[in-house]
VOPAGU-2260 file (C-alpha; in pm, 1 decimal, decimal comma):
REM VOPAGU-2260
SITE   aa  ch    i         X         Y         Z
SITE  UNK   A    0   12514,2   13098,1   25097,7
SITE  UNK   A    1   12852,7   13230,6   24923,3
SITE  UNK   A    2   12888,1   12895,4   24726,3
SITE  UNK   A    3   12688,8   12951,3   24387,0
SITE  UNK   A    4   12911,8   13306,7   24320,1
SITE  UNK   A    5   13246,9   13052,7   24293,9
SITE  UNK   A    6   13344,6   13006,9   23973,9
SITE  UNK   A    7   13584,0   12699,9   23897,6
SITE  UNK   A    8   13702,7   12443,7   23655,6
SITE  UNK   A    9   13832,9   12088,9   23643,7
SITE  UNK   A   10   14009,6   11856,3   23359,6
SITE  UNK   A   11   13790,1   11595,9   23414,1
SITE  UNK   A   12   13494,5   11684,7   23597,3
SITE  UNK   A   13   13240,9   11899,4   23456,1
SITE  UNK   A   14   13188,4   12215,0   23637,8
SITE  UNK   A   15   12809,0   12158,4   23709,4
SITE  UNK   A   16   12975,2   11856,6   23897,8
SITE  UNK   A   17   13260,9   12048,7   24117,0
SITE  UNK   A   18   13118,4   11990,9   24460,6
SITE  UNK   A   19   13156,4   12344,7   24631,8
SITE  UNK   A   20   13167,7   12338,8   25012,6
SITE  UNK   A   21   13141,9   12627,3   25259,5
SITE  UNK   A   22   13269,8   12688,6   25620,4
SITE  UNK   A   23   13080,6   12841,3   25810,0
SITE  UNK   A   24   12817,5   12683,8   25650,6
SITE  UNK   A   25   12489,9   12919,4   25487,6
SITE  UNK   A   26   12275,1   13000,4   25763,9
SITE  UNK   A   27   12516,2   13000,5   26023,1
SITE  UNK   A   28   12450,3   13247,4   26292,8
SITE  UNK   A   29   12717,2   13485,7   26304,0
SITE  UNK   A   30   12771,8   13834,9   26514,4
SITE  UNK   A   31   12843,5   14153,0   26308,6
SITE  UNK   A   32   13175,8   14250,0   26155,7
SITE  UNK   A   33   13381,0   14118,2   25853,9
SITE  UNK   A   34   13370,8   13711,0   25866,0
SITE  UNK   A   35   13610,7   13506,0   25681,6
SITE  UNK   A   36   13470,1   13228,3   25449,5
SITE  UNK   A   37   13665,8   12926,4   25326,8
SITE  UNK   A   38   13557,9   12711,3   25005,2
SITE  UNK   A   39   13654,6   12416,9   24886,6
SITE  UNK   A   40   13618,0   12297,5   24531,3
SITE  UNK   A   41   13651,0   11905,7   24484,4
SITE  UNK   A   42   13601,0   11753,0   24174,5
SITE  UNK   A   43   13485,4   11382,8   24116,9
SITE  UNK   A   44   13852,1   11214,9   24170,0
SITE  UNK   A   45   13860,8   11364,6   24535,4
SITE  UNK   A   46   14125,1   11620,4   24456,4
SITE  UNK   A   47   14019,5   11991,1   24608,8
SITE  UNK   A   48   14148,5   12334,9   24611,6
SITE  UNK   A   49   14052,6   12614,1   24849,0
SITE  UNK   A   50   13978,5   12978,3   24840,7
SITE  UNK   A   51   13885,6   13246,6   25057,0
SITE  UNK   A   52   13653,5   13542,6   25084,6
SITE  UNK   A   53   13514,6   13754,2   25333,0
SITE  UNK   A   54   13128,6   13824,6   25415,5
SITE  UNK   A   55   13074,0   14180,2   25601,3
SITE  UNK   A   56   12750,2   14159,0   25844,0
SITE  UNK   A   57   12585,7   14498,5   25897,1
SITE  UNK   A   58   12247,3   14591,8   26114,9
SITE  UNK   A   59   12077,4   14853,8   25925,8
SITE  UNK   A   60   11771,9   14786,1   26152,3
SITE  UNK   A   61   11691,7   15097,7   26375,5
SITE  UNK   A   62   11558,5   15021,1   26767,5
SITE  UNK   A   63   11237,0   15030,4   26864,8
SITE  UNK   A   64   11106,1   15241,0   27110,3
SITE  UNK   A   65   10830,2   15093,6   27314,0
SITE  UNK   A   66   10753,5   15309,6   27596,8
SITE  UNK   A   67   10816,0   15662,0   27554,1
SITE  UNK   A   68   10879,8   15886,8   27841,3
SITE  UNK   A   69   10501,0   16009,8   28033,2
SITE  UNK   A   70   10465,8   16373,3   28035,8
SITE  UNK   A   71   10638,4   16576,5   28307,9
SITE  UNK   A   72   10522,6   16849,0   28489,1
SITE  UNK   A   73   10732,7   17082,4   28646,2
SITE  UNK   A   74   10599,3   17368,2   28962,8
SITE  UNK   A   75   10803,5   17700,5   28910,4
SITE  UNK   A   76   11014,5   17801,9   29131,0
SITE  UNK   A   77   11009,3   18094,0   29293,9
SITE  UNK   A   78   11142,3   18326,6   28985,0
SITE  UNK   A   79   10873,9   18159,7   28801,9
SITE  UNK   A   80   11128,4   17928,1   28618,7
SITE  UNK   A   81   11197,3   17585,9   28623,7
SITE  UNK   A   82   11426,4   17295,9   28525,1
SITE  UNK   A   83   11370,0   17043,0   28218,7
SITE  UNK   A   84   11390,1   16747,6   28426,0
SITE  UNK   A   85   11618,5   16408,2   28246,0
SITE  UNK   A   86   11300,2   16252,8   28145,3
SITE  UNK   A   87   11529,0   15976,8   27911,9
SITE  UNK   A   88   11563,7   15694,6   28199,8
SITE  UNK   A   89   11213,0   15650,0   28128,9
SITE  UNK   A   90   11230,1   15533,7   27786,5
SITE  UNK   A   91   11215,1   15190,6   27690,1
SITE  UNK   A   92   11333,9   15057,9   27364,5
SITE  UNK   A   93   11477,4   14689,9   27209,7
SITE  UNK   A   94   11717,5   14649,1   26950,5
SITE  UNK   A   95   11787,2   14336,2   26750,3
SITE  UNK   A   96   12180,8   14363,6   26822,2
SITE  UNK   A   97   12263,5   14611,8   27081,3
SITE  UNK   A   98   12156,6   14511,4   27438,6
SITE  UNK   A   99   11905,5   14739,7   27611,8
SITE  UNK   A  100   12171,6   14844,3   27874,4
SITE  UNK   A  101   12357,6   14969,5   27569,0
SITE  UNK   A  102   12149,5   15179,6   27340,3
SITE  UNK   A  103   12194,1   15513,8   27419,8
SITE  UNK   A  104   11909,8   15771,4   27479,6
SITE  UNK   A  105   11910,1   16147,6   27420,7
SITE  UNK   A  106   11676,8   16396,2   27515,6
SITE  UNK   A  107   11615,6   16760,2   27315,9
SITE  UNK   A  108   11566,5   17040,0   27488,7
SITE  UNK   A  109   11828,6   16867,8   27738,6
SITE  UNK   A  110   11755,3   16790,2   28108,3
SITE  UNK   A  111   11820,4   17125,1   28319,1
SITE  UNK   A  112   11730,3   17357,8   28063,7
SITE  UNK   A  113   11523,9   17642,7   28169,8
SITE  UNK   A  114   11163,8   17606,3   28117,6
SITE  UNK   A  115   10922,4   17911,7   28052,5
SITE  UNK   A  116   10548,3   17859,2   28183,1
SITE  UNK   A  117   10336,6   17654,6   27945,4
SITE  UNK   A  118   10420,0   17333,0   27707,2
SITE  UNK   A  119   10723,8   17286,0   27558,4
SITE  UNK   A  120   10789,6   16934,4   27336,0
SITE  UNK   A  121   11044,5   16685,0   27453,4
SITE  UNK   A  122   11202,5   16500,3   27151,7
SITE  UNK   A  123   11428,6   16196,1   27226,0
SITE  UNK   A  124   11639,2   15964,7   26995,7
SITE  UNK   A  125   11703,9   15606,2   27055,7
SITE  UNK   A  126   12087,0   15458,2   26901,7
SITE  UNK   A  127   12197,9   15120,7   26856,9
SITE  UNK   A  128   12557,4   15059,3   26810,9
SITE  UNK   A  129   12557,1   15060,9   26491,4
SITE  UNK   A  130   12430,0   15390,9   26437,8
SITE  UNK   A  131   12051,9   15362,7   26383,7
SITE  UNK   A  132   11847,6   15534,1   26532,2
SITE  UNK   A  133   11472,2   15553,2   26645,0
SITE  UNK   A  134   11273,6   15922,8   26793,3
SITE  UNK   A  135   11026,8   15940,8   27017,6
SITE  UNK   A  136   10823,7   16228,4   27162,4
SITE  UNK   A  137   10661,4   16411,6   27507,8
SITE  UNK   A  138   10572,7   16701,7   27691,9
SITE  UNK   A  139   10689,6   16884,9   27965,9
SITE  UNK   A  140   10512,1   17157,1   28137,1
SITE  UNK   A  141   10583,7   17431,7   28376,9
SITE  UNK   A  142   10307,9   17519,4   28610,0
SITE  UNK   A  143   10291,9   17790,4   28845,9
SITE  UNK   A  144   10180,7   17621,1   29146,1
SITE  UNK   A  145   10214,3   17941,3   29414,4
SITE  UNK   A  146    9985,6   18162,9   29571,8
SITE  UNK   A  147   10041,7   18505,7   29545,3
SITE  UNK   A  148   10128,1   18701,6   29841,5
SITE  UNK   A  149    9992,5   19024,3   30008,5
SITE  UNK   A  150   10262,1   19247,9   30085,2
SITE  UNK   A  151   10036,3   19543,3   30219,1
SITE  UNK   A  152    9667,5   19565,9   30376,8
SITE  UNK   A  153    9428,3   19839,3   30340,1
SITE  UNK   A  154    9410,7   20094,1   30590,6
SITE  UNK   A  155    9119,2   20041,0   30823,9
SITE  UNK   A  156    8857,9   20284,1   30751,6
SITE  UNK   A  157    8570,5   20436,8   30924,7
SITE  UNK   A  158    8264,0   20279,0   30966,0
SITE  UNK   A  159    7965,6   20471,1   31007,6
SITE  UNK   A  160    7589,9   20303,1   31003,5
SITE  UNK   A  161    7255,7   20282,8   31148,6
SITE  UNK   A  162    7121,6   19937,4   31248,6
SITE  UNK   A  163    6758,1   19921,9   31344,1
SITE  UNK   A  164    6693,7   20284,5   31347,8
SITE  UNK   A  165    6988,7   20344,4   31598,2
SITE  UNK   A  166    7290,8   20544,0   31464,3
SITE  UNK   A  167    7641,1   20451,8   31521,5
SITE  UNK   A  168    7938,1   20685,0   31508,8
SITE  UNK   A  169    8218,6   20595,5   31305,6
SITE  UNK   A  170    8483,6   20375,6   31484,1
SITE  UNK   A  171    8854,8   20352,5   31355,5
SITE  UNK   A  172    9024,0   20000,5   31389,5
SITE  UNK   A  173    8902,6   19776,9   31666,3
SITE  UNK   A  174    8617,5   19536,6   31618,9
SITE  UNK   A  175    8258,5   19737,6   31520,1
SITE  UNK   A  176    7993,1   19624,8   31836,7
């Protein structure tokens, strides 16, 4: 409600008796931006004047993140690296003026960066429209997920023993019998 900041002044009527309308009306829902406000000023004969002003609606109200993105893991790859997958879709978050499908959600390190074995923090930020701005957290992690492999084999070596009292010559490859 604008009306109690206009000032104004009659002949006849006393000024605690100006009746001061406003349109739109205090505690009229309105969307953000400037909004233009008219007032009237009658006094008690029925003769008004009008002014206008100008009311500026802001949202200074950051979003709200609700779900944050569940940890990732990530298998290496065969160099033993690995991609920072876009974990952001995941994110849920409101906003008392910006729709859902228009708050926009960024993710630091940034999807497809290289990723080093171990646990690395995944920050993300949450903006409304207006500029506000809520930050969220969660993990990614690299795991190395492959077996080594065996490139070479011993050499087969020769066996010698004695099994029962009964010695055995050594053998070379084959199956021992």
């Amino acid at each position: 409600d604008m009306s109690p900041t206009l000032v104004g002044t009659d002949n006849c009527t006393a000024s605690d008796q100006l009746v001061v309308t406003q349109d739109p009306p205090a505690a009229t829902g309105l969307g953000l931006g400037e909004i233009p406000i008219t007032f009237t000023l009658e006094d008690a004969s029925g003769n008004g004047a009008t002014g206008a002003s100008t009311a500026t609606l802001v949202d200074e109200t950051a979003p709200v993140i609700e779900t944050s993105p569940e940890p990732a893991v990530v298998a290496a790859d065969a160099s033993c690296g690995g991609a920072l997958p876009d974990m952001s879709p995941t994110l849920v978050g409101t906003d008392n003026c910006t729709p859902s499908a228009e708050l926009v959600v960024s993710q630091d390190p940034a999807a497809a960066t290289e990723l080093s074995l171990g646990e690395v923090s995944v920050a993300f930020t949450l903006e409304d429209t207006s500029g506000n701005s809520a930050t969220g957290e969660s993990t990614a992690t690299l795991v190395d997920e492959t077996a080594p492999v065996i490139e070479t084999s011993p050499q087969a070596a020769p066996l010698a023993g004695t099994v029962g009292g009964r010695a055995f010559p050594p053998k070379t490859g084959g199956v021992l019998g």
